[in-house]
C-alpha positions, 0 to 999 in steps of 0.5 A: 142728091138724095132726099130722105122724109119720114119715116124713110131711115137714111142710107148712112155713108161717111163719104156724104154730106147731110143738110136737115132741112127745119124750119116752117111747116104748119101742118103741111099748110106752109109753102113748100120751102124744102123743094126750093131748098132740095132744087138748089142742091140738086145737082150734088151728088154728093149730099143727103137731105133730110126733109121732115115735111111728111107725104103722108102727115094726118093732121088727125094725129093727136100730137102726144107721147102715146101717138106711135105716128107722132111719137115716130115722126118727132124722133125721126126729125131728132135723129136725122137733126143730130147726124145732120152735116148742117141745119137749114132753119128756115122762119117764115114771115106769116108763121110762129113756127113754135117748133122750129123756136124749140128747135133753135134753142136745142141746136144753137150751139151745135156749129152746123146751123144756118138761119134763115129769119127775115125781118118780117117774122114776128119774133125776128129781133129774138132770133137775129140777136140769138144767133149774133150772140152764139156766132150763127150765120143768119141771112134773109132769104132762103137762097142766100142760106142756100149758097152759104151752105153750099160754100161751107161744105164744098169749098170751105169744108 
């Protein structure tokens, strides 16, 4: 497994699967989902992730078009988001997570995404109804989308 974070640009392979790991971030203040995630698929080797929770984020950086560090990030994200194999999406119960709402809306019908929305989340009726109406699996934890992914790609796919 390798993992990729900006503003690393992946290694592109056609021998590779890619899983883009949305979902909650806050600024970086959210728990650290995507470790769990890359510890899942750890052993793969296989597989590229592409993490966008960035080492070096400065929550300072004024989040607008001119910003060349946001401008970069949002882009990169976009990119790995587009050449992704699957989409993890993951809502977080304390969070709103905007972003990953704006995303679910762009990627819905990409047939490559797995939500992950408990019950708890506050928008998770919009969510679970979005994705039964679109046909996208949805689950409740965040191992369960593990082991769904790693079912579709490696013994389905």
């Amino acid at each position: 497994m390798r993992v990729y974070k900006p503003p690393e640009m992946p290694i592109l392979e056609s021998n590779r699967k890619s899983i883009f790991l949305a979902g909650t971030i806050d600024m970086g203040n959210s728990e650290n989902w995507q470790k769990e995630v890359s510890n899942f698929f750890e052993d793969e080797d296989d597989i590229d992730i592409y993490n966008p929770r960035r080492e070096d984020w400065d929550n300072s950086w004024q989040q607008d078009f001119t910003n060349p560090q946001f401008f970069q990030q949002v882009n990169w994200e976009l990119n790995q988001l587009d050449k992704a194999t699957a989409i993890i999406m993951n809502f977080l119960s304390d969070s709103k997570s905007p972003i990953t709402l704006l995303e679910l809306g762009v990627y819905i019908h990409s047939n490559k995404l797995y939500v992950c929305c408990p019950d708890d989340f506050y928008r998770a009726g919009n969510v679970h109804i979005l994705c039964d109406r679109f046909n996208v699996p949805c689950f409740k934890n965040i191992h369960q989308t593990c082991k769904n992914v790693h079912n579709d790609l490696y013994i389905l796919g």
